[in-house]
N, C-alpha and C positions, 0 to 999 in steps of 0.2 A: 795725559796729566789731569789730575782733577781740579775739579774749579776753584779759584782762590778766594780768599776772605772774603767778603760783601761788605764795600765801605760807605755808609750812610751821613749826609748830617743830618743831626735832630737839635732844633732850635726850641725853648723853651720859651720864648719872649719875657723874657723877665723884665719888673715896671725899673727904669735905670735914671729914677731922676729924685731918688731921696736925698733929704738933706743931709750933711755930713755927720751930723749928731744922733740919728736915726737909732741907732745903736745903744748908746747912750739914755736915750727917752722912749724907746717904746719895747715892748717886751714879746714882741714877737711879731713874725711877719707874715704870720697865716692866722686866716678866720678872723681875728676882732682887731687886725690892723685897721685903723681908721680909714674910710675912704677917703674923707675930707683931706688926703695927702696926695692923692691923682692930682696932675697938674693938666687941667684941661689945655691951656694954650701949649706947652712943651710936650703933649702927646699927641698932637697933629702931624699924622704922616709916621708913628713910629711903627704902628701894623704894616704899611706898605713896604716899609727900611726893611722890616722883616722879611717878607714875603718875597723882596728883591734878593735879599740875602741869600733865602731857601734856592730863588732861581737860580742866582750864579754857582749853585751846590752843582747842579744841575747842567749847567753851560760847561765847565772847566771838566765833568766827566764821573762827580760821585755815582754811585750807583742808586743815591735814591733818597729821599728827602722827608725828617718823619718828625711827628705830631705830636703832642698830648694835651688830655685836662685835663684842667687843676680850675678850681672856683674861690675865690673870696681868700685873694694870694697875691703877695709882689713875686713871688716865686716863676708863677707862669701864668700868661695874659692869655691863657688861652680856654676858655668855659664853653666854646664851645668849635674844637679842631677841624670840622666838619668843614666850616665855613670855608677857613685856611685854605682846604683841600682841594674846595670850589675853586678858589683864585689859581692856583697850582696848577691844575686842570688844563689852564689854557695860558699859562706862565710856561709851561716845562713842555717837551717833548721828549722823553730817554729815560729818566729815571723812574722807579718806584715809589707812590706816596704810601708810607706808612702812617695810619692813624693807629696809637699806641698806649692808648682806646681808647674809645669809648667807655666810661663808665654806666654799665649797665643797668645796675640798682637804682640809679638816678634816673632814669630814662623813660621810668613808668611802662610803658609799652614797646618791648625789643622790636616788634615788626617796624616802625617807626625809622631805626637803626638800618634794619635791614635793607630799606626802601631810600635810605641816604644813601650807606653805602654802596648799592646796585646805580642810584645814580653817577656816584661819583667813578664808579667803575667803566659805565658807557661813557662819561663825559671825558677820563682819563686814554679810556684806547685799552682797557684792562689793564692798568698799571696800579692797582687800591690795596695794596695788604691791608687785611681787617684784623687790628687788634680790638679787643676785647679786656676791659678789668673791671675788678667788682670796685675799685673807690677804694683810696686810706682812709685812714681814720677821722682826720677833716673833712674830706668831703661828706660821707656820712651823716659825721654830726653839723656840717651849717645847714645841710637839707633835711636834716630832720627826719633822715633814712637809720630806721632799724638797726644796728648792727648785726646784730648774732644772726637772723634769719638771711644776710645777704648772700650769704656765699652759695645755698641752696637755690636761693631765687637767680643768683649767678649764670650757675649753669644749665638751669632751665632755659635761660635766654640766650645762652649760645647755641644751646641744641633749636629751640624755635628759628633763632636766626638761619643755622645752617640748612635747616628742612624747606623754610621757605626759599631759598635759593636754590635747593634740590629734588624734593616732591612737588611734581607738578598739581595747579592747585584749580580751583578752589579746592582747600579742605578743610576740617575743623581740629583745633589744637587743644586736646583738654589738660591742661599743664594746672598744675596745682595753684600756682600763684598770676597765668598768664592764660587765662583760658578764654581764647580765639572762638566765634561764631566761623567766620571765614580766613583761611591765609593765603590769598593771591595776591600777593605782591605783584605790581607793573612799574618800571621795568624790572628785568633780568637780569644780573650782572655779564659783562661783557665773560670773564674766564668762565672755563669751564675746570671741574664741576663747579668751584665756588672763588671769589679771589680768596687765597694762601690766609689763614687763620694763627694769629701769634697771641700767649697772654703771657703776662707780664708774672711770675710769683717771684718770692722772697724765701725760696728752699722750702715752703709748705710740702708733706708729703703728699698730701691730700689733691693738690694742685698737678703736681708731677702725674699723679694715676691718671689724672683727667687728661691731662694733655698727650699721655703716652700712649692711651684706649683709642682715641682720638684723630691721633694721627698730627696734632699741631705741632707750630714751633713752639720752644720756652724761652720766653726773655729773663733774664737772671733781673730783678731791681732790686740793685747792689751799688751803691757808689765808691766801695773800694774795693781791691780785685788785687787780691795776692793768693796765698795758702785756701784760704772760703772758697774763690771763684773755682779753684781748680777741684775743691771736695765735693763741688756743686755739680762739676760734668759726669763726675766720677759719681755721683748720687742717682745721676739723671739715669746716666747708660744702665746701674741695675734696675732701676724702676723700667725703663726701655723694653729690658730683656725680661722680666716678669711678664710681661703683655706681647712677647714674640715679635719685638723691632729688636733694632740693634742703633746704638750711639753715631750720628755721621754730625760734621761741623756744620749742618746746613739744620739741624734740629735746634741749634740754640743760640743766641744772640747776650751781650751784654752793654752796658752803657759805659763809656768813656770821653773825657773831657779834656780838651786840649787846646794845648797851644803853639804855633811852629815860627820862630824866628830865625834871625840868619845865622846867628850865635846864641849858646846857651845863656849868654848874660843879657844880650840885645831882647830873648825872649821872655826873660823874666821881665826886666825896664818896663816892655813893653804891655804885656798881661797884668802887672801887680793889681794896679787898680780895679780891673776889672774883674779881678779874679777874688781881689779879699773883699771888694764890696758884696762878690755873692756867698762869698762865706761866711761874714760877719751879717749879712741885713737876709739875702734871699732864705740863707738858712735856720736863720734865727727863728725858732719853735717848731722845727723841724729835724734837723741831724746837727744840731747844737747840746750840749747839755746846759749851759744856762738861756735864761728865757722861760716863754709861759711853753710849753709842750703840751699839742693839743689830736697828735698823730700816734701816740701811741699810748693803751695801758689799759686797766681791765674793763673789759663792756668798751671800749672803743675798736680795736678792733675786730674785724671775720673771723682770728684763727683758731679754729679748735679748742678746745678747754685743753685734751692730754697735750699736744702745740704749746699751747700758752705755759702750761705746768712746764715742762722741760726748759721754754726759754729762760723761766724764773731762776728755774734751779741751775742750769751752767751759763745763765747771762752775769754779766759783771756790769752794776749800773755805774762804776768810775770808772771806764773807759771812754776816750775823749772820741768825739765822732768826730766827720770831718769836718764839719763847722767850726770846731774847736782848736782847728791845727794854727798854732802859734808861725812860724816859721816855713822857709821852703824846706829844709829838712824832713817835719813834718808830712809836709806833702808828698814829699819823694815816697815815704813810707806809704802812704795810703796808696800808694799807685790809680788814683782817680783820676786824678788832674795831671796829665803828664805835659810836661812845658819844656822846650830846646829847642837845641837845633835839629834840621831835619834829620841827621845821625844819630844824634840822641833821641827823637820821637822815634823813629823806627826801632831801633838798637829795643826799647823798653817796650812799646807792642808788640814784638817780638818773643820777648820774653813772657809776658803774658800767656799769646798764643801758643807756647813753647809748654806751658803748664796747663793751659785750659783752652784746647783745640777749640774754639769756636767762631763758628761760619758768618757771624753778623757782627761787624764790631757799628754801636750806635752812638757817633763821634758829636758831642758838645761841642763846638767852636767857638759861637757869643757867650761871652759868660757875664753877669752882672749888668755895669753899668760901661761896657766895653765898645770901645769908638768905631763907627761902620769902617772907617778906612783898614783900620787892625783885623777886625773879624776879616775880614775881606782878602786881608795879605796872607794870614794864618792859614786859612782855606787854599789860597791858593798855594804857598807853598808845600801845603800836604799835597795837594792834587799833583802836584807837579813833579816833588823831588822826595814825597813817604810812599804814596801809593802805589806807584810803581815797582818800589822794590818788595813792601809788603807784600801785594798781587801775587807777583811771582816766585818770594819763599816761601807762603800758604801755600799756595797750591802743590808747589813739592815736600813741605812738611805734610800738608793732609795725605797725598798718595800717598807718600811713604809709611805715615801709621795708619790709614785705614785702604789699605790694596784692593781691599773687595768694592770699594766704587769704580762704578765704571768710568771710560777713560772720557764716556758723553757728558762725563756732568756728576753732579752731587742727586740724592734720592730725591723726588718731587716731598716735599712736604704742605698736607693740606691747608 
């Protein structure tokens, strides 16, 4: 049989202590949100809440526990994941830490990266997948990073990174934008040849060639996932096959957000709050259409000019993003945020993976401003009464559509 899904939490740490009017009085909650809104005494111990959260991911049986940055954001408290990873290290024993990434353009010198993440890889036991991204649009501009030449200087720092991990060194690295005297990194990461390499695009072609030549995984960053998610695999596998691979569930990952109560009504009660606070305040100038929008438009982001030109021409700038979903109905539609009973969670991930065969699903649990004891039962009722049934009709939907894996396992991907 082949191996089933791969069920991750990823915790965002979003800041969960704004005021009710938030909404109301401020006009976006990335880049010139006010800091002067951190509440120094009511964010005592809320990194740790997290980080305990990630462990109990970890205790109950996920497969692995994942990260990101975001800077100068109620969105995600996390500028820099690394640290997180630290603590995890020696919090966890069993799962995978996914960092989901590093952004590279900000980072000045990828060797830097490199020499974390080989840390963090001995201090794990080789448990570090290294994601890798170049920055949205925000990050870019509060650092005062370039946009248009990122994505060239991108990939130069993932190729530096991977070499130092794999040419044994001292050597010299003449990279256009990163040119090294010496690259001997100390230490060495624990995997061999390197830990498992993931980057995040948004259907970029440009991104798919890289990751397909490469040998990486691709994370879809998508937060709604119907008809798109499934055009996306089906995008991925021709680019695959252009470069002499072939499409398996274990080359691509997506992000989804949820929530599991004991009843489909008990789970709404119980999510609402936490759920519209991140869609009305975390999302706000970000996948909102009202608000200041600071993530996306021309000369902000990396993508391509012919890229850009195409999204202009079949994008529709009145359609509501998810930020903007009024109602649960709304939501239903987005399939982002999937909220029920354990029957109804599975039944709709299901479905999903029924259209878009993919090997990583990267499961949101705390959402907004949502109470540890909730995050905590949510998790554990996936763990307990979705995961198991998931596990094992992946695994026999993936034999069944892809036969040529063998019966040891999904393809190693780098």
């Amino acid at each position: 049989m082949a191996s089933p899904v791969q069920l991750y939490c990823w915790h965002f740490m979003s800041y969960p202590y704004l005021a009710p009017d938030f909404d109301e009085t401020n006009d976006t909650g990335w880049v010139t949100v006010p800091n002067s809104l951190w509440d120094r005494d009511k964010a005592r111990g809320l990194y740790q809440q997290y980080i305990d959260q990630l462990a109990y991911a970890d205790e109950i049986g996920f497969d692995g526990m994942v990260l990101n940055e975001h800077h100068q954001t109620i969105y995600g408290l996390g500028p820099s994941p690394n640290l997180v990873a630290a603590a995890l290290t020696q919090k966890t024993r069993n799962g995978k830490i996914i960092i989901l990434g590093n952004l590279l353009p900000l980072h000045m010198n990828p060797l830097r990266v490199a020499e974390e993440y080989a840390m963090l890889d001995n201090m794990s036991d080789g448990r570090i997948i290294a994601g890798f991204a170049p920055g949205s649009g925000p990050e870019t501009f509060n650092y005062n990073i370039a946009s248009a030449p990122s994505r060239e200087q991108f990939w130069e720092a993932v190729d530096l990174i991977r070499r130092a991990w794999t040419q044994p060194g001292p050597f010299n690295y003449e990279g256009k934008n990163y040119p090294l005297r010496y690259v001997n990194p100390w230490p060495q990461p624990t995997q061999r040849p390197h830990p498992p390499i993931w980057i995040p695009g948004a259907r970029s072609k440009d991104t798919l060639v890289q990751i397909a030549k490469h040998g990486y995984c691709y994370f879809l960053s998508s937060r709604s996932h119907g008809k798109e998610t499934a055009k996306s695999v089906n995008q991925f596998a021709k680019v695959l096959e252009q470069y002499g691979s072939s499409y398996r569930p274990n080359r691509m990952g997506i992000l989804m957000s949820c929530y599991v109560g004991e009843t489909d009504k008990q789970a709404q009660e119980e999510a609402k709050d936490g759920i519209w606070y991140f869609l009305k305040n975390c999302l706000k100038g970000h996948q909102r259409r009202e608000g200041r929008q600071l993530t996306f438009g021309p000369g902000v982001p990396y993508i391509p000019s012919d890229e850009f030109r195409d999204y202009l021409k079949f994008s529709d700038p009145t359609v509501p993003l998810l930020g903007d979903t009024q109602d649960w109905d709304d939501l239903q539609r987005s399939q982002s945020i999937i909220v029920g009973s354990p029957d109804t969670v599975y039944q709709r991930f299901m479905e999903i993976l029924e259209h878009a065969p993919v090997g990583h699903l990267l499961i949101q649990f705390h959402l907004g401003n949502m109470k540890d004891e909730l995050t905590r039962k949510s998790m554990r009722l996936f763990a307990t009464e979705v995961a198991p049934r998931l596990r094992e009709a992946s695994a026999k939907q993936f034999g069944r559509d892809f036969p040529e894996i063998e019966t040891t396992g999904l393809e190693t991907v780098k």
